[in-house]
N, C-alpha and C positions, 0 to 999 in steps of 0.2 A: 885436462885442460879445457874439453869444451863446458863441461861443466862453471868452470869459473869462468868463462866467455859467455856464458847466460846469465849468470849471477850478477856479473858485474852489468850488460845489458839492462836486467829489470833495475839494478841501481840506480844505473845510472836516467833510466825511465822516469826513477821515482822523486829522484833530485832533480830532475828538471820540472816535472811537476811541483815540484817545493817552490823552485825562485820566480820572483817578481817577472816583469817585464824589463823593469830599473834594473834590478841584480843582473840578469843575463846581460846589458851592455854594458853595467858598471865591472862584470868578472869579463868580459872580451866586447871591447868598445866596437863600435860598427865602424867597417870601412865601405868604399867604393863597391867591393867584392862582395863584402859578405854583411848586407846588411840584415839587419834583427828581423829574426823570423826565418830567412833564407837558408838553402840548402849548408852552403858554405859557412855562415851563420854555427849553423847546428855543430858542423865539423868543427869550428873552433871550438865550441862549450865542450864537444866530446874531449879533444885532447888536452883540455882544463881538467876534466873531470881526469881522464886517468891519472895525469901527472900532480894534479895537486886535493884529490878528494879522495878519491879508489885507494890508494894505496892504504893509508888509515881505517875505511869501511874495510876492505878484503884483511887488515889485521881484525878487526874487534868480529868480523864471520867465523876466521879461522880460528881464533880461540874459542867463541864459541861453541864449536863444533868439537872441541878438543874436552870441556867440560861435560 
């Protein structure tokens, strides 16, 4: 398990490195709390990413790995 808690980590590293400035508020709009850039900010893109990105990448690692 920590194994795939690092994996998904650099992922998700690597995808945020991919999107825009534009992408990051158009995938989790900015509010009062958690504007763009901001700690809070981050935490939503993260549970963006596990709930609707990771699931997909952790399939195509795991097969992967199975070939």
């Amino acid at each position: 398990m920590e194994l795939e808690e690092r994996v998904e980590s650099v992922e998700f590293d690597g995808w945020m490195a991919s999107l825009t400035h534009e992408k990051r508020i158009e995938l989790v709009p900015a509010t009062d709390f958690a504007k763009p850039g901001s700690q809070g900010h981050n935490v939503q893109l993260k549970e963006y990413f596990r709930e609707k990105v990771w699931p997909d990448r952790r399939q195509k690692i795991c097969s992967n790995l199975e070939t």
